[in-house]
KOLLO-922985 format. One record per residue (C-alpha): residue number from 1; residue in three letters; x, z, y. Coordinates in pm, 1 decimal, always signed. Example, Ala and Ser with C-alpha at 12.3 -4.5 7.8 and 13.67 -1.06 7.14 Angstrom:
residues 2
[pt 1,ALA,[+1230.0,+780.0,-450.0]],
[pt 2,SER,[+1367.0,+714.0,-106.0]],
END
This chain:
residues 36
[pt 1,UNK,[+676.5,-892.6,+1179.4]],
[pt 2,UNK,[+480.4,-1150.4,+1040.4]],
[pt 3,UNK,[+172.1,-1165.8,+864.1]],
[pt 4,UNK,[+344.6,-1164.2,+500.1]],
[pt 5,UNK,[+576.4,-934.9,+562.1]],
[pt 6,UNK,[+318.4,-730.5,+685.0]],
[pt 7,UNK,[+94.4,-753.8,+433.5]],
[pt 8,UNK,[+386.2,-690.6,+193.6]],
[pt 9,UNK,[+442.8,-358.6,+361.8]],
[pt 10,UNK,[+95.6,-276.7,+287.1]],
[pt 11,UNK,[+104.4,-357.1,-61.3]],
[pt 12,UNK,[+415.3,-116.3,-86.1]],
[pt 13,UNK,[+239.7,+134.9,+46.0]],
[pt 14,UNK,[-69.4,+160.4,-131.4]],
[pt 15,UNK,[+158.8,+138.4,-452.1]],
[pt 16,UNK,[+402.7,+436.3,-343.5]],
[pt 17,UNK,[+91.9,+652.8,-276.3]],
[pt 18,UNK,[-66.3,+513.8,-634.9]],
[pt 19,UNK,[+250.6,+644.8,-752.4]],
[pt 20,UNK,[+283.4,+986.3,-576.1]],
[pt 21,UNK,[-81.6,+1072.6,-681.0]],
[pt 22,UNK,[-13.2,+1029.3,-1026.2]],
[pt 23,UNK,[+320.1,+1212.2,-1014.3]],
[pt 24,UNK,[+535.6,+1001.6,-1066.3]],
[pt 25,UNK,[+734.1,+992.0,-798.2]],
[pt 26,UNK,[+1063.2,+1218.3,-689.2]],
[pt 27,UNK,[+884.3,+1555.1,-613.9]],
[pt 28,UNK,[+1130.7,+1583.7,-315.0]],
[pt 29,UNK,[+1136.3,+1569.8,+71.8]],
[pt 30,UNK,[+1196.3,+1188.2,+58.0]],
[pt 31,UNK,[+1142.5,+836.3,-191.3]],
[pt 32,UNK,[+1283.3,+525.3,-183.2]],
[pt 33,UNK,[+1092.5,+199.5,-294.8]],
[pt 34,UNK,[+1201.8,-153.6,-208.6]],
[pt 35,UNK,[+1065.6,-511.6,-237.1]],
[pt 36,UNK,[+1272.3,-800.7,-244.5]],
END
């Protein structure tokens, strides 16, 4: 993995968990969030 990619994976992350803390993600057992 390089460095980008890594840090890319990061950044996805911290947003999903930005997300689920403010509720606004699928309530459900699972999520699915992609970067291109």
């Amino acid at each position: 993995m390089t460095d980008s990619t890594l840090n890319l994976a990061q950044e996805l992350i911290r947003t999903a968990n930005a997300l689920r803390e403010r509720g606004l993600l699928f309530r459900g057992a699972h999520a699915n969030l992609s970067a291109r």
